[in-house]
TIRO-2110 file (N, C-alpha, C; in Angstrom, 1 decimal):
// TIRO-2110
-40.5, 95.0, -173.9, N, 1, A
-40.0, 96.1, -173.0, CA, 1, A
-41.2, 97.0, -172.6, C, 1, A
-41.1, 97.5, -171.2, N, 2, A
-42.4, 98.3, -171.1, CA, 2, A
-42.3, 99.7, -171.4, C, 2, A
-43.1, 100.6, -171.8, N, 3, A
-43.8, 101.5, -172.3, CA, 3, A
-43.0, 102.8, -171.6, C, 3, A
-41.8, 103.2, -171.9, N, 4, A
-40.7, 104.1, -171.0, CA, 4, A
-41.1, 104.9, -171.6, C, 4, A
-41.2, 106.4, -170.9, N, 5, A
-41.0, 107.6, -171.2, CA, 5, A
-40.5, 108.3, -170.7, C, 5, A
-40.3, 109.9, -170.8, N, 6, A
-39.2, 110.6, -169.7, CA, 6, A
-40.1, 110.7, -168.7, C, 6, A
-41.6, 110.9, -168.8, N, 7, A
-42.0, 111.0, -167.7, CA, 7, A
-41.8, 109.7, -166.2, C, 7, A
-41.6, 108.5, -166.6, N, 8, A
-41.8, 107.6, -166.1, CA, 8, A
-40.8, 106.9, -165.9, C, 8, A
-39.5, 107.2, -166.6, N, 9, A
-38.8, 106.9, -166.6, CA, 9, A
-38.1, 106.3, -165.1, C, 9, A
-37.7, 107.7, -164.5, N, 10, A
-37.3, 107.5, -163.1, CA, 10, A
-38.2, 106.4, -162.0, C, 10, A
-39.4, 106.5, -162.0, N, 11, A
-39.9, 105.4, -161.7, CA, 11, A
-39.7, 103.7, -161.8, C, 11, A
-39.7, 103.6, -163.1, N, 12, A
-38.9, 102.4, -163.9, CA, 12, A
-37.5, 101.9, -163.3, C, 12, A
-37.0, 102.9, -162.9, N, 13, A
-35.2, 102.7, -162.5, CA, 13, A
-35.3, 102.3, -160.9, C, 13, A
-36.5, 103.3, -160.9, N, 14, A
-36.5, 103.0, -159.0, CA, 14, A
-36.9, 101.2, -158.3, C, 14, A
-37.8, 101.5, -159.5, N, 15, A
-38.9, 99.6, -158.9, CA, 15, A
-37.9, 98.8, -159.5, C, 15, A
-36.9, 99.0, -160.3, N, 16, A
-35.8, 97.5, -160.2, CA, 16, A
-35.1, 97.2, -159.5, C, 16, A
-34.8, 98.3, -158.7, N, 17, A
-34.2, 98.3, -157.3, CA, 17, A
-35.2, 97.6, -156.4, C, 17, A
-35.9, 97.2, -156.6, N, 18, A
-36.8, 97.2, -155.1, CA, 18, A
-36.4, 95.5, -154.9, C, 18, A
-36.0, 95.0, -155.2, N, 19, A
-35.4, 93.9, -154.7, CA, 19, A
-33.9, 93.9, -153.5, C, 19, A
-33.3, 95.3, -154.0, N, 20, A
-32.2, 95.2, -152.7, CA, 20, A
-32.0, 95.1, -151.5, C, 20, A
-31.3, 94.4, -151.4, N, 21, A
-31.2, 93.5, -149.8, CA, 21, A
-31.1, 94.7, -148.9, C, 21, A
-30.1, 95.7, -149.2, N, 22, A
-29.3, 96.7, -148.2, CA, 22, A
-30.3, 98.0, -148.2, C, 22, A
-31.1, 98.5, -147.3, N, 23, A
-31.5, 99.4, -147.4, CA, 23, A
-30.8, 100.6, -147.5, C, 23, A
-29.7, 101.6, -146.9, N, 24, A
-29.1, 102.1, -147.2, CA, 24, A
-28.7, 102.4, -148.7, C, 24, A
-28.5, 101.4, -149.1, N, 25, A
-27.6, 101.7, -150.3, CA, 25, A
-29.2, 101.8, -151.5, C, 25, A
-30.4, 101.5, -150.9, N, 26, A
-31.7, 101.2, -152.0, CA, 26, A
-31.8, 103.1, -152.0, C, 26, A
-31.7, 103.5, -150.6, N, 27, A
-31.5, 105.1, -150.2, CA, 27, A
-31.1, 106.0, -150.6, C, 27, A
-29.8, 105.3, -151.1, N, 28, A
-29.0, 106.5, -151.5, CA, 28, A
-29.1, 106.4, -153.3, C, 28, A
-29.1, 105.2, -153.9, N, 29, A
-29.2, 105.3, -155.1, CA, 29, A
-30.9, 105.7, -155.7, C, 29, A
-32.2, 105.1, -154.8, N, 30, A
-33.1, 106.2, -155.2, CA, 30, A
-32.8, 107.6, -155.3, C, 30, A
-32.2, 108.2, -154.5, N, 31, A
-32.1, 109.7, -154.8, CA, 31, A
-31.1, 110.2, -156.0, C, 31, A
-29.9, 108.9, -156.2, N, 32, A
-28.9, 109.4, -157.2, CA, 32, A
-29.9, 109.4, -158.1, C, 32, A
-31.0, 108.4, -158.4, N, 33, A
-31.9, 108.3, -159.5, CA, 33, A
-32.3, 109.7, -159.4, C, 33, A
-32.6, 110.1, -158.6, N, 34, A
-34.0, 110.8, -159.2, CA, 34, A
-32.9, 112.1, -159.4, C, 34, A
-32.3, 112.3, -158.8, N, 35, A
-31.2, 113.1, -159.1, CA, 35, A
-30.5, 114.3, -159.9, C, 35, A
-30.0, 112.7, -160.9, N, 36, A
-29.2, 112.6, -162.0, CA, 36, A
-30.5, 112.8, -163.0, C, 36, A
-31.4, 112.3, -163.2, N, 37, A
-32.6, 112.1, -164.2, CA, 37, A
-32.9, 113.8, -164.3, C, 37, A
-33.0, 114.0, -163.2, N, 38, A
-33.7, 115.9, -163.0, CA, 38, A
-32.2, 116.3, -163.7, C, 38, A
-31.5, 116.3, -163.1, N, 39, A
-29.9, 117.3, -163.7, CA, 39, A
-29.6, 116.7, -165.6, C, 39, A
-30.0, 115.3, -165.7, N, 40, A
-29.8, 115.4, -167.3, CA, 40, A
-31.3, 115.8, -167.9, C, 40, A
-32.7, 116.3, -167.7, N, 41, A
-33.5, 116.8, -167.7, CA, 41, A
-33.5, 118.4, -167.8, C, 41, A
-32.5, 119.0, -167.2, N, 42, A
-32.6, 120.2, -166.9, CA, 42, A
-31.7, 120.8, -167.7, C, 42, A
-30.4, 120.2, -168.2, N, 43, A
-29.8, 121.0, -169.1, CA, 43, A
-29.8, 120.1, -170.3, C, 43, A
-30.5, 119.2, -170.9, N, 44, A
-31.4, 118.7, -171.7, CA, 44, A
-29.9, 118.1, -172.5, C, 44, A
-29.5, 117.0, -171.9, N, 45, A
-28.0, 116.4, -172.2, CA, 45, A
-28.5, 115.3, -172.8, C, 45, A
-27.3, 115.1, -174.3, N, 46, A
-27.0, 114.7, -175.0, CA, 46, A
-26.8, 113.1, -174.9, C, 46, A
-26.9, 112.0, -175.6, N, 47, A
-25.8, 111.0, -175.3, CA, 47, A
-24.5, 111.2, -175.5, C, 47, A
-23.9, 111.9, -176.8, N, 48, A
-22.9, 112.1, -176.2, CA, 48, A
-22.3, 112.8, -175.1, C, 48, A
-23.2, 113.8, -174.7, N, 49, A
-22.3, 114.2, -173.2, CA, 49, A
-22.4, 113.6, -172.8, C, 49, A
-23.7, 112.4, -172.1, N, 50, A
-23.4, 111.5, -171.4, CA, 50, A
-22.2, 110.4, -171.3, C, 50, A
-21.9, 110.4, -172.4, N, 51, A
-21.1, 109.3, -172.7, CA, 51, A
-19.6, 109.8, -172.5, C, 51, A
-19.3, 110.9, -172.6, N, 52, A
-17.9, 112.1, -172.6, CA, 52, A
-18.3, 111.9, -170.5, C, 52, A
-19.4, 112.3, -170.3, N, 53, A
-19.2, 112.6, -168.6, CA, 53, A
-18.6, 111.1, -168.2, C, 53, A
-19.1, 110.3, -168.5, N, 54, A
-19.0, 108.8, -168.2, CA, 54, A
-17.6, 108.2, -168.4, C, 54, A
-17.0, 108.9, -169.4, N, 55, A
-15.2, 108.7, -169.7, CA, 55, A
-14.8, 109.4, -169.1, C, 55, A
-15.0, 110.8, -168.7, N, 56, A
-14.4, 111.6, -167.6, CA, 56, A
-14.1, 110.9, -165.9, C, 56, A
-15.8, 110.6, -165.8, N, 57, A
-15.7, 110.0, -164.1, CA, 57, A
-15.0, 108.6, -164.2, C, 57, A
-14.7, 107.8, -165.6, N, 58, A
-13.5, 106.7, -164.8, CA, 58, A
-12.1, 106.8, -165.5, C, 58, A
-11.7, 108.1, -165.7, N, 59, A
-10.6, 108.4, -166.3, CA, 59, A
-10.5, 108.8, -164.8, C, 59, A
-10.9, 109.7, -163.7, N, 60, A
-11.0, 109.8, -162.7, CA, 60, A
-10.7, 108.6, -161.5, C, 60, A
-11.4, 107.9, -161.8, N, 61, A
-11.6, 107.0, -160.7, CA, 61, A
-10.3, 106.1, -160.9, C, 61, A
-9.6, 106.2, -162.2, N, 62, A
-8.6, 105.1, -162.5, CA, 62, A
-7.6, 106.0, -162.1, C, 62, A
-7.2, 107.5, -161.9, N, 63, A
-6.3, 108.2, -161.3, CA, 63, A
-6.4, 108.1, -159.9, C, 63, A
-7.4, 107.9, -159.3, N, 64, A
-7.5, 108.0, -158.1, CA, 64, A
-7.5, 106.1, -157.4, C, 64, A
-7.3, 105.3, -158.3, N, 65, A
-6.8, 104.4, -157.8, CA, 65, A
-5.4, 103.8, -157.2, C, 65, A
-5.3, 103.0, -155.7, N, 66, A
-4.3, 103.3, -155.2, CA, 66, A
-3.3, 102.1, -155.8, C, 66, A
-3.5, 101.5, -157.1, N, 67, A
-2.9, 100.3, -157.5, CA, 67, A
-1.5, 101.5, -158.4, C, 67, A
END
């Protein structure tokens, strides 16, 4: 695996993307990257918060599904 750090991280996330077909969508998820990396950088978040936000947003998404 290569040599990840926080600095470099975001980087890393971005060039695996670089194969997608849909520009648009390469657009909008570069910036969710860089985004989300600055906002869990900034208030210096946990895995478990990560992992508590992450059961939140599909505890969410499974309420808001129309099935």
């Amino acid at each position: 695996m290569r040599n990840l750090t926080e600095a470099n991280l975001s980087d890393h996330v971005i060039a695996a993307m670089s194969g997608a077909q849909n520009a648009r969508f390469k657009e909008i998820m570069t910036s969710l990257i860089k985004h989300l990396h600055a906002f869990i950088r900034e208030v210096n978040l946990t895995e478990a918060e990560w992992l508590a936000g992450i059961r939140f947003l599909t505890a969410v998404g499974q309420k808001c599904d129309e099935k």
